[in-house]
N, C-alpha and C positions, 0 to 999 in steps of 0.2 A: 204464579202457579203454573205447573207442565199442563198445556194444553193441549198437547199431542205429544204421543210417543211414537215413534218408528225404527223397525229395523231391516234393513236394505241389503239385500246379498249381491255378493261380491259383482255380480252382473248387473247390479243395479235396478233388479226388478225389488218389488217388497215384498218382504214376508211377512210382516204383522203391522200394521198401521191402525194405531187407536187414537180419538181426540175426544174431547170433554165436550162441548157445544157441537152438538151434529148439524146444526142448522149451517155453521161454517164447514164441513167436513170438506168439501170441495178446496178451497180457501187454504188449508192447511196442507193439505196434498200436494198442493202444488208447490206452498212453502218448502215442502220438504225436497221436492223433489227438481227445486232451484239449489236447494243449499246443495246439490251432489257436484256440483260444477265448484264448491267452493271447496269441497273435501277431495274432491281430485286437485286440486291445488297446493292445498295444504300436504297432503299427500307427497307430490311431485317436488314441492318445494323443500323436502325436509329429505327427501332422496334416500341414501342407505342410512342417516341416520334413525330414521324411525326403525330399521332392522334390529339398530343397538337398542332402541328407546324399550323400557319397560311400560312409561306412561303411554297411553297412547288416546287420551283426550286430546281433542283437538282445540280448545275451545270456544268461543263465541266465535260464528262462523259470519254473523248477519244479525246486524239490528233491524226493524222495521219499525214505524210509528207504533204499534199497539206491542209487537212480539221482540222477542229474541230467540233468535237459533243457534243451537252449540250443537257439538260433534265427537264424535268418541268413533273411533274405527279399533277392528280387533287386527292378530295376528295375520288372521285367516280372509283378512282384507273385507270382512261382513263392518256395515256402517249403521251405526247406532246414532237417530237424531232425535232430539227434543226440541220444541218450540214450547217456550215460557213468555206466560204474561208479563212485560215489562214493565206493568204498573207496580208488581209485586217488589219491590227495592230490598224484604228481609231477605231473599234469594242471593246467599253467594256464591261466587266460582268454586270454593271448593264444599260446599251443599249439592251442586249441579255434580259436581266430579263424583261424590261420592254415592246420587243418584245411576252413574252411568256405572260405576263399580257394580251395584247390586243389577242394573239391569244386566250388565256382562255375565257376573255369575246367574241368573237365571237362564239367561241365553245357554249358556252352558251346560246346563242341567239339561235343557229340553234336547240339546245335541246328544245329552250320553243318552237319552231313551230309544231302549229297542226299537223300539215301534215307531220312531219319527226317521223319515228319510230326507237326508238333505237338500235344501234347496227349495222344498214345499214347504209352503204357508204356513207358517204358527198357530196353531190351536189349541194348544196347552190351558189346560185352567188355571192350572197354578201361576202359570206365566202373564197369561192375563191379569188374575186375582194380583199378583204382583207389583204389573203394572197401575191398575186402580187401587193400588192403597200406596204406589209413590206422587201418582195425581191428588192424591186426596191428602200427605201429608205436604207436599207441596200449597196446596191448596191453604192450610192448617195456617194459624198467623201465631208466630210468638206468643207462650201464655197465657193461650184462652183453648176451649176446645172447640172441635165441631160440630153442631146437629147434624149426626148421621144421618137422621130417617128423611132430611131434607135432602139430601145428596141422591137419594133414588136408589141405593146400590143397593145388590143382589142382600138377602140374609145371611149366606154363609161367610160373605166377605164383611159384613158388617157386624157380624158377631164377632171374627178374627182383628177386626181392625177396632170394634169394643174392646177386647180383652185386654188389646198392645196397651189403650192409652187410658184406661179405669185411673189410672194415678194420677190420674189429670181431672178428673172427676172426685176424686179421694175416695173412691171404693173399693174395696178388698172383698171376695169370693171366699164365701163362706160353705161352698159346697152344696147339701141340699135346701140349709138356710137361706139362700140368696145370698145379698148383695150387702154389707155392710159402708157405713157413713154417713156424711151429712145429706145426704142425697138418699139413702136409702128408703126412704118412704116414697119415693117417684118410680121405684124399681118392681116390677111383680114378682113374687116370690114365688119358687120354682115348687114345680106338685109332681112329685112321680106317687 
């Protein structure tokens, strides 16, 4: 499971750092911000060809006994890192890739809005919301689903991240009926 997400501007300060266990938050910070000596590396190592490279994952930057940290830098030299439970083994390299793909396009989004000026902190909800529901599908184990309500997350993102995975539960939205399936009796049905 990503136990932290982070993303690092070009200067190396951060602009958005979230982790799942606050009680480690310290812990993780500094994870990440060991792994920037290993992405200037990889970086330096790869010289003009990262100019030509489209991919520009870097990936598994550092093992540690409990975690793993990967790495994704963009065009614009901004560093995208993750720390992943290493317990979790359904976790593959290109699940983690494809993790950093949607965190880039979000990243990107938040860049094209008016109202955000570069180089300051991330604040975006969407962005956030984002990021807690690739912690939480990370989180998710092959072929079973998750207790939301145990996860703690906000309603709005757990209604959105209800709707994704209802298939997974075998319910279908039946409008102001509620919730149809084998589950549909555990569901309250909607009153306007």
């Amino acid at each position: 499971m990503a136990v932290c997400v982070a993303v690092i501007a070009k200067e190396n300060y951060p602009l958005y750092i979230r982790s799942v266990p606050t009680e480690n938050e310290l812990k993780f910070h500094y994870m990440v911000h060991t792994s920037l000596d290993v992405v200037d590396e990889k970086i330096s190592a790869m010289g003009k060809a990262l100019v030509d490279q489209r991919e520009l994952y870097l990936g598994l930057l550092y093992p540690t006994e409990d975690y793993k940290v990967y790495g994704y830098v963009t065009n614009s030299k901004v560093k995208f890192v993750m720390v992943v439970d290493s317990s979790n083994t359904a976790l593959r390299d290109n699940e983690i890739r494809s993790m950093f793909r949607k965190l880039h396009n979000s990243y990107t989004d938040v860049m094209c809005n008016p109202f955000y000026n570069p180089g300051d902190r991330i604040q975006s909800r969407a962005f956030d919301g984002m990021v807690t529901s690739m912690m939480i599908q990370a989180r998710q184990p092959r072929g079973s689903c998750v207790s939301w309500l145990s996860l703690g997350i906000a309603e709005k993102v757990w209604v959105g991240a209800l709707a994704t995975h209802m298939g997974c539960l075998g319910l279908k939205s039946t409008g102001k009926e509620g919730l149809k399936g084998p589950l549909s009796s555990q569901w309250p049905r909607r009153r306007d």
